[in-house]
VOMARTI-189992 format. One record per residue (C-alpha): residue number from 1; residue in three letters; x, y, z. Coordinates in nm, 3 decimals, decimal comma, always signed. Each point is the difference from the previous one (the first is absolute). Layout:
! residues N
    nr   rest         x         y         z
   NUM    Ala         X         Y         Z
...
***
This chain:
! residues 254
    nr   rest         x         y         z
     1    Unk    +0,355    -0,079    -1,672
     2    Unk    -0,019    -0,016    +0,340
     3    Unk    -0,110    -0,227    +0,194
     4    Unk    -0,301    +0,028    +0,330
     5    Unk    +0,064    -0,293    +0,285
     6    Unk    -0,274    -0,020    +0,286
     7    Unk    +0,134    -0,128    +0,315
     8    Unk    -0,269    -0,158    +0,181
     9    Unk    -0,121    -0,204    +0,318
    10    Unk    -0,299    +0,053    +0,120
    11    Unk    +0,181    -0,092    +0,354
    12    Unk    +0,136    +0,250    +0,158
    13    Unk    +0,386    +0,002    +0,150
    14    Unk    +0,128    -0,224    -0,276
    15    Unk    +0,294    +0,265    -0,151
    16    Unk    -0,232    +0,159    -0,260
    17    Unk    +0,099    +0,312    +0,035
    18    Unk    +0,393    -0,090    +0,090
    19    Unk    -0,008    -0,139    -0,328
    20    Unk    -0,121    +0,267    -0,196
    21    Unk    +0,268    +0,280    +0,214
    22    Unk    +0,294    -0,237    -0,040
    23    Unk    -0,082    -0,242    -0,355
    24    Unk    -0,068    +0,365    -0,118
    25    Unk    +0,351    +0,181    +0,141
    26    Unk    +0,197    -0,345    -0,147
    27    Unk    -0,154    +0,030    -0,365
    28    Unk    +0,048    +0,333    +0,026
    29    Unk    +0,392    -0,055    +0,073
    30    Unk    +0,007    -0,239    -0,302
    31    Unk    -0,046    +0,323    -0,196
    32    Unk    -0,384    -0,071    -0,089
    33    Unk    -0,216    +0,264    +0,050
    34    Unk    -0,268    -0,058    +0,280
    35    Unk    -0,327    +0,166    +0,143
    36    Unk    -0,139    -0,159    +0,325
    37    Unk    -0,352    +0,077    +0,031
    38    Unk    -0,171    -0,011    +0,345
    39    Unk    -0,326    -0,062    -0,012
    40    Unk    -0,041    -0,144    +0,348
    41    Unk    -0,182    +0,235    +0,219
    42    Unk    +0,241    -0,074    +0,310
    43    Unk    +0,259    +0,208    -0,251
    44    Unk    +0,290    -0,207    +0,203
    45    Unk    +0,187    -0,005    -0,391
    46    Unk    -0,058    +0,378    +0,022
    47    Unk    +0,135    +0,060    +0,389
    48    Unk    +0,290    -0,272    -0,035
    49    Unk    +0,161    +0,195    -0,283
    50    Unk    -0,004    +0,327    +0,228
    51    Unk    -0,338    +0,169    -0,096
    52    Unk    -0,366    +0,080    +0,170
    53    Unk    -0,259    -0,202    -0,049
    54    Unk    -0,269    +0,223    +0,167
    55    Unk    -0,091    +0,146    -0,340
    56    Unk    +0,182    +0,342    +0,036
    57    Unk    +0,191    -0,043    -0,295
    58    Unk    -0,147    -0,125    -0,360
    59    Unk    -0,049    -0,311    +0,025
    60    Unk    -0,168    -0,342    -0,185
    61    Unk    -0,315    +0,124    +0,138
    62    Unk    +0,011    +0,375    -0,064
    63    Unk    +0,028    -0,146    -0,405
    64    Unk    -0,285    -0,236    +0,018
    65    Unk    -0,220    +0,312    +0,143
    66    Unk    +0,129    +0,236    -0,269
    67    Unk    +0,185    +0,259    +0,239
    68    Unk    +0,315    -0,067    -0,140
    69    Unk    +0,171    -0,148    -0,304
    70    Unk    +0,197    -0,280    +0,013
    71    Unk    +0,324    +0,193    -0,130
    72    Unk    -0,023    +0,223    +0,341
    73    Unk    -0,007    -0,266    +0,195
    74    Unk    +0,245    -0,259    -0,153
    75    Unk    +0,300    +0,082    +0,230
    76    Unk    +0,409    -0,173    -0,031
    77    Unk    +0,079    -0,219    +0,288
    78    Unk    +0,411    +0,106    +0,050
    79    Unk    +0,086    -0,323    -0,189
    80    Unk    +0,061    +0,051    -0,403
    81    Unk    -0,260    -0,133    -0,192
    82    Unk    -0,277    -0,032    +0,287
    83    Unk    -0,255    +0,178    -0,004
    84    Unk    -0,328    -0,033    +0,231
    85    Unk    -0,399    +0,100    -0,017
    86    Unk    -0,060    +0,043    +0,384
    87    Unk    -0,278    -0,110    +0,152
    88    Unk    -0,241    +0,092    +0,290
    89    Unk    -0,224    -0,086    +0,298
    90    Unk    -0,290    +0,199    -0,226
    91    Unk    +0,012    -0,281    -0,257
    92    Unk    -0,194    -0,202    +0,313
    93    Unk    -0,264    +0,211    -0,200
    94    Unk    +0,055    -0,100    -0,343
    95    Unk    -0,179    -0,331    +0,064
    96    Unk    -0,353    +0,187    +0,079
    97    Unk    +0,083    +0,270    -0,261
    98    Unk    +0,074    -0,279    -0,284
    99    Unk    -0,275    -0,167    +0,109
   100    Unk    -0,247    +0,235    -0,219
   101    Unk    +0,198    +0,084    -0,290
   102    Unk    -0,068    -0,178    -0,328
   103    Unk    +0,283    -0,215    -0,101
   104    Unk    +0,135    -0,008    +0,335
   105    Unk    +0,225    -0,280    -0,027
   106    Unk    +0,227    +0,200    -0,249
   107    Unk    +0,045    +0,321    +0,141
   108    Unk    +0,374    -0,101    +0,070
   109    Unk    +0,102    -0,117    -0,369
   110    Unk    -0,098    +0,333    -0,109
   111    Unk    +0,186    +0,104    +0,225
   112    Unk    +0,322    -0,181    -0,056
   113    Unk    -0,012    -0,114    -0,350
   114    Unk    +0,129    +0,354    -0,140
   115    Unk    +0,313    -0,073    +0,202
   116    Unk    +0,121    -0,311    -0,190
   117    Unk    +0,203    +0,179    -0,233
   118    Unk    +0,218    +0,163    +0,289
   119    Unk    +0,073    -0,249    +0,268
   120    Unk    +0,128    -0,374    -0,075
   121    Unk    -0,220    -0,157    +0,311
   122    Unk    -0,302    +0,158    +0,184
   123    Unk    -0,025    -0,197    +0,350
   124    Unk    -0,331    +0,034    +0,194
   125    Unk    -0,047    -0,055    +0,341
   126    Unk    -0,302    -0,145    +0,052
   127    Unk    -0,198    +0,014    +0,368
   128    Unk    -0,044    -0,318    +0,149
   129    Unk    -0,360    -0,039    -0,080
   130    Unk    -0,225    -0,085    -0,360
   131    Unk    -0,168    +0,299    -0,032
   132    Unk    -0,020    +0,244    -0,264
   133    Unk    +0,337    +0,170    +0,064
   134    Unk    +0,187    -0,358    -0,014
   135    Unk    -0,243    -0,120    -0,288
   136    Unk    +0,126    +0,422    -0,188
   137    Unk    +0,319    -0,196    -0,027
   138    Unk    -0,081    -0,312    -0,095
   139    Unk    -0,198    +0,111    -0,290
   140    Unk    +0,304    +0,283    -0,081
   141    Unk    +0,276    -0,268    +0,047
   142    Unk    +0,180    -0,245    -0,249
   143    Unk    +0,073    -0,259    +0,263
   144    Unk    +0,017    -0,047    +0,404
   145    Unk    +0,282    -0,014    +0,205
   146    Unk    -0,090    -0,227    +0,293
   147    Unk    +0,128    +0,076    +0,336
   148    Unk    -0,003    -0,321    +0,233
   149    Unk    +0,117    -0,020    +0,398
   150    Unk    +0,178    -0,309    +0,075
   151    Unk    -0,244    -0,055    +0,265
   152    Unk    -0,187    -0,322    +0,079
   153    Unk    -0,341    +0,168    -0,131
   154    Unk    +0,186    +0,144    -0,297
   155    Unk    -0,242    -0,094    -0,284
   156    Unk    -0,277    +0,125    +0,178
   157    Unk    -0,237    +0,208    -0,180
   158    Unk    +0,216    +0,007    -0,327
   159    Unk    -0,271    -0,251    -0,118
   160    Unk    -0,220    +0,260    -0,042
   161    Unk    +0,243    +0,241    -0,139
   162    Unk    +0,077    -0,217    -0,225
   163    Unk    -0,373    -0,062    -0,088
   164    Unk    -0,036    +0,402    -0,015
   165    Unk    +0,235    -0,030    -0,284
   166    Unk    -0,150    -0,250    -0,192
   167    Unk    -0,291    +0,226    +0,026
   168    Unk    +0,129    +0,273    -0,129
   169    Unk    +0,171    -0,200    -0,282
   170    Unk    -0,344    -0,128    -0,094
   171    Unk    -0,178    +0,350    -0,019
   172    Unk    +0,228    +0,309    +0,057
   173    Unk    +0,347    -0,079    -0,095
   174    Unk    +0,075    -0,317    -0,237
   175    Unk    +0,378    +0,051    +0,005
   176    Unk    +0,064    +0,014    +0,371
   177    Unk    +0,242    -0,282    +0,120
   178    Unk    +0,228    -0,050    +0,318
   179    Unk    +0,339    +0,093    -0,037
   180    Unk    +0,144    -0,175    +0,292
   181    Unk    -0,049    -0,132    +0,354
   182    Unk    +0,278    +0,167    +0,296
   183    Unk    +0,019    -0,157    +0,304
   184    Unk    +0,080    +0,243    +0,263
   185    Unk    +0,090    -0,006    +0,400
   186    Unk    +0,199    -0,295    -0,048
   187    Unk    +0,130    -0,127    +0,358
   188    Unk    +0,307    -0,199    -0,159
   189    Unk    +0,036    -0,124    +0,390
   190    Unk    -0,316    -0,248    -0,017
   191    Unk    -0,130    -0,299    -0,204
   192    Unk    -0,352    +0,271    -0,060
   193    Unk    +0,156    +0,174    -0,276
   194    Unk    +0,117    -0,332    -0,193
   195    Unk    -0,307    -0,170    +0,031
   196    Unk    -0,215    +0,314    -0,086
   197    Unk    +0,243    +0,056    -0,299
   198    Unk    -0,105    -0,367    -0,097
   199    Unk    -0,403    +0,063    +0,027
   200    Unk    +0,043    +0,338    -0,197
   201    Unk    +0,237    -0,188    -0,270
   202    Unk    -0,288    -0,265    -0,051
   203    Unk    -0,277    +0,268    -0,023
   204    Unk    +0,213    +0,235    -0,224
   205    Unk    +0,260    -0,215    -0,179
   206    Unk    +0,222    +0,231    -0,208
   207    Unk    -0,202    +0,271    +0,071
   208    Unk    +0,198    +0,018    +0,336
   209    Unk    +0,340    +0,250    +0,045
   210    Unk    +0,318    -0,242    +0,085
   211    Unk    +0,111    +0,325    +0,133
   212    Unk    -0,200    +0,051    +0,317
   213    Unk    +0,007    +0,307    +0,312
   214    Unk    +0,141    -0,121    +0,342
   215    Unk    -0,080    +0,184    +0,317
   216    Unk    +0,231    +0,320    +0,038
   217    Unk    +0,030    +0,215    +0,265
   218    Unk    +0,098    +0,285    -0,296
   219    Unk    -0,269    -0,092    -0,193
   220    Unk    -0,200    +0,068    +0,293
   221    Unk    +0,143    +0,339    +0,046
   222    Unk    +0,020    +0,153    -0,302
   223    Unk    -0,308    +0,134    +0,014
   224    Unk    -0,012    +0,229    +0,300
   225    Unk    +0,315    +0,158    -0,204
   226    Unk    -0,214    +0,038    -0,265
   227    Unk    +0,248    -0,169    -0,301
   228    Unk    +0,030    -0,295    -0,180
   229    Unk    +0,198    -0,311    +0,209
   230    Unk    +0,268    +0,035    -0,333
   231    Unk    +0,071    +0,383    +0,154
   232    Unk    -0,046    -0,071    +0,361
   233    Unk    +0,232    -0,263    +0,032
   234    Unk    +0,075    -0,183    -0,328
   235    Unk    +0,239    -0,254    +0,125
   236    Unk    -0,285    -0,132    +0,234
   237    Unk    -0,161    -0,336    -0,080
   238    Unk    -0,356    +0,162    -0,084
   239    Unk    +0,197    +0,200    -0,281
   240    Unk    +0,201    -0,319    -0,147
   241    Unk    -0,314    -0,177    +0,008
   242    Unk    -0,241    +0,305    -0,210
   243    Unk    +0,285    +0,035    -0,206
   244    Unk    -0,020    -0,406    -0,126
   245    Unk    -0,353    +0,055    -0,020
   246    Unk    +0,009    +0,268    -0,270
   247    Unk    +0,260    -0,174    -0,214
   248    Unk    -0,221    -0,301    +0,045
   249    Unk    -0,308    +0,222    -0,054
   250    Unk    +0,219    +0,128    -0,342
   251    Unk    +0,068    -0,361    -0,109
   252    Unk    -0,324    -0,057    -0,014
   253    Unk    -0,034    +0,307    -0,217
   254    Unk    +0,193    -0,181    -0,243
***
């Protein structure tokens, strides 16, 4: 049964949605079947894997308004096993739209849920706010992957993510957890990202990746190439370092 992973930060610029393209291309590599699900209404999952956001093509929204169904617009990413649900400025939208509709908050486990039989991990990526769309996943996920910048403000505003998740615990989704911490950005060449590695690993404890993303010039273009770091340039540090992530992301499957 497969399993749905939110990744969420209500900041923004924190590797959310680098995390979801390249965790998801590294599972996927590992031979486990993977769906990334963009449900940020920037659509920068959707744009740095090589398709439109601007809503020409089905899309995340275009299923949550009933013009198309999901199997049309489900599309494979060029990488075995990866599979994406694009997203799209329009879903801007979906916040007002949700708004109104009864049992709002769990428009997107509907959604997803069908899927668990045919993908092994169902990554989300959340926009970096706590509104309806990011609380969609949180009440559709089975735990929250936690992207942190190894920056000196880096637990800002996770506080309150983390207190949106107790929240939904409480009333919407007992079984929710958080499946890991990742620091990302990682200058190796300054004392920061020790010391902010230090302040996460006292917040987090073992909740925290020993695997961790360093700043990468690949990493960092990838995107406009619209792949995966693993098939831009998988030799690249950004690549090693995704890759350790997912086997330690798998080990703590085990």
């Amino acid at each position: 049964m497969g399993q749905i992973i939110a990744v969420a930060n209500q900041k923004g610029g924190v590797g959310k949605t680098t995390t979801v393209i390249n965790l998801g291309a590294s599972l996927a590599a590992a031979e486990k079947r993977v769906l990334l699900v963009d449900f940020d209404p920037q659509a920068n999952c959707t744009s740095g894997l090589g398709f439109p956001r601007d809503g020409s093509e089905a899309n995340a929204y275009t299923v949550l308004s009933g013009h198309h169904r999901l199997s049309e617009a489900i599309v494979a990413c060029g990488l075995p096993n990866l599979w994406l649900l694009p997203g799209a400025i329009a879903l801007a939208g979906a916040e007002v739209e949700l708004a109104s509709m009864r049992d709002r908050e769990f428009v997107l486990r509907r959604l997803v849920e069908p899927l668990r039989g045919e993908y092994d991990y169902l990554l989300v990526d959340c926009p970096p706010s706590l509104g309806l769309l990011t609380l969609n996943a949180l009440v559709a996920a089975d735990q929250v992957l936690i992207p942190i910048q190894a920056e000196y403000y880096a637990l800002e505003g996770v506080t309150q993510l983390l207190q949106t998740i107790e929240r939904v615990q409480n009333s919407l989704n007992p079984t929710l957890g958080v499946r890991g911490v990742l620091l990302t950005m990682v200058d190796e060449r300054t004392n920061l990202g020790r010391q902010v590695s230090s302040e996460v690993q006292r917040h987090f404890g073992r909740k925290v990746y020993q695997s961790y993303i360093p700043r990468n010039v690949r990493l960092a273009e990838s995107p406009s190439f619209g792949k995966p770091v693993i098939l831009y340039d998988i030799a690249s540090r950004g690549a090693q370092s995704y890759l350790r992530v997912a086997k330690e992301f798998l080990v703590h499957e085990s």
